[in-house]
Structures are given as structure tokens and as C-alpha cells.
C-alpha positions as CSV (number, residue, x, y, z in Angstrom):
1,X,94.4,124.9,122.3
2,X,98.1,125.1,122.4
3,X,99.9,125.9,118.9
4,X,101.0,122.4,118.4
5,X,97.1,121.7,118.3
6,X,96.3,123.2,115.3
7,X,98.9,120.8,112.8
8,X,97.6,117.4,114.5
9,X,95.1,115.5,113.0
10,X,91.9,115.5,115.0
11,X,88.0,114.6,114.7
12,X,84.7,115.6,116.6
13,X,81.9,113.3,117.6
14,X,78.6,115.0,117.1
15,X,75.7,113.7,119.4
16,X,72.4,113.0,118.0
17,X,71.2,116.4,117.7
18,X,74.5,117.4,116.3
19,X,76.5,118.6,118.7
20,X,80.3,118.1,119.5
21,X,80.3,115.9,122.1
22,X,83.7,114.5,122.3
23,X,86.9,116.1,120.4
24,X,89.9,113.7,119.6
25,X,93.3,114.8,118.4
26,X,96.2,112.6,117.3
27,X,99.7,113.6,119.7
28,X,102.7,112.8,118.0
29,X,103.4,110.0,120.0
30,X,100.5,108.3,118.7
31,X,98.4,108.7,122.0
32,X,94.8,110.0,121.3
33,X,93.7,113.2,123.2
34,X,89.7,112.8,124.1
35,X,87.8,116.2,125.2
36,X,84.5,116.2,126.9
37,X,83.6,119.1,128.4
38,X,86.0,119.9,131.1
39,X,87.0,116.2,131.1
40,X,90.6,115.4,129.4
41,X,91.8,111.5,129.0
42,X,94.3,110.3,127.1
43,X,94.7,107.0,125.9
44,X,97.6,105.0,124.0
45,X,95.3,102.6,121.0
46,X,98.7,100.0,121.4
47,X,98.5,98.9,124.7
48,X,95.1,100.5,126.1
49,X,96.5,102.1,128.7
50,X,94.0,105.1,130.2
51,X,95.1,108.1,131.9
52,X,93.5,108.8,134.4
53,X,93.2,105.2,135.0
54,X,89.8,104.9,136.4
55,X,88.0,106.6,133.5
56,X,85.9,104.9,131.5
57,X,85.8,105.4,127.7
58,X,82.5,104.3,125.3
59,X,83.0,101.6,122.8
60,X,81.9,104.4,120.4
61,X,85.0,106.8,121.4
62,X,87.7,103.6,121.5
63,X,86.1,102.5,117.9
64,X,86.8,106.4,116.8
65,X,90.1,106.1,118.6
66,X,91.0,103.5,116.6
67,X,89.8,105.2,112.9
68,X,91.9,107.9,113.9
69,X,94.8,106.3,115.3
70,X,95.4,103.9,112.0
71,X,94.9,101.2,114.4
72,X,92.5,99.4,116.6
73,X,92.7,100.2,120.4
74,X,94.1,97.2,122.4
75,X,91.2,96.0,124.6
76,X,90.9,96.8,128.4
77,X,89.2,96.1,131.1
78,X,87.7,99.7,131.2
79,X,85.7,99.8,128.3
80,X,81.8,100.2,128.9
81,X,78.8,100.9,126.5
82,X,77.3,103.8,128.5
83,X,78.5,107.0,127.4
84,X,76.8,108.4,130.0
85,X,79.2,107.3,132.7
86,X,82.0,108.8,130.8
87,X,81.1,112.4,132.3
């Protein structure tokens, strides 16, 4: 976690047994930083755009995405509804 880190807003998505499973923080560019594991994606709610490009991110996460961003998160191409495949 880099300084920075700790004065943006953020939120963790517990699994069903209460886990963090994926941690989001809001960037001050308005870009949305999701954490799984080792796995980093970011992804910008106005146009949709991915990065990396090819990963996929569950309707679940975007929907969060969205609550966090202020906004909802343009649709894509990308979006699947197993979170499973987002590993």
C-alpha cells in the first residue's frame, strides 16, 4: 500500500463466508483500483475501459465499481457473470 492509499476512499467485497475477496479503491482520477489476490485491474466507470484489456470483471465488482465511483460503469464487452473466471 503506497501512502497515497490510505486517504482514498476504498471498499472490500467479502465472499460468502466473509472473506475479502476483492479490494476497491477510488484513484484521484476517478479510475477504480480492483485487488484480487495477486491480480491488479484497473478500470475507468466513464468509458469502461479495462486495463489489462483482456480481463474480465463480474457484474458484482462493476455494480460495486459503480457505488463507489458516484457513477455507473459504462458497459463493455468484457463483462461476464462468473466470478470465477476473474482469477
Amino acid at each position: 500500500m503506497s501512502d497515497l492509499d490510505r486517504y482514498l476512499a476504498g471498499a472490500e467485497l467479502l465472499d460468502c463466508q466473509g472473506r475479502v475477496e476483492h479490494t476497491l479503491t477510488l484513484l484521484v482520477d476517478g479510475r477504480v483500483r480492483i485487488r484480487r489476490g495477486a491480480v491488479t485491474i484497473v478500470i475507468d466507470p466513464a468509458t469502461g475501459h479495462v486495463d489489462p484489456p483482456r480481463a474480465v470483471v463480474p457484474d458484482h465488482v462493476l455494480h460495486a465499481v459503480g457505488e463507489l465511483a458516484g457513477r455507473p460503469v459504462a458497459t463493455r464487452s468484457h463483462r461476464q457473470h462468473d466470478h470465477r473466471d476473474h482469477r
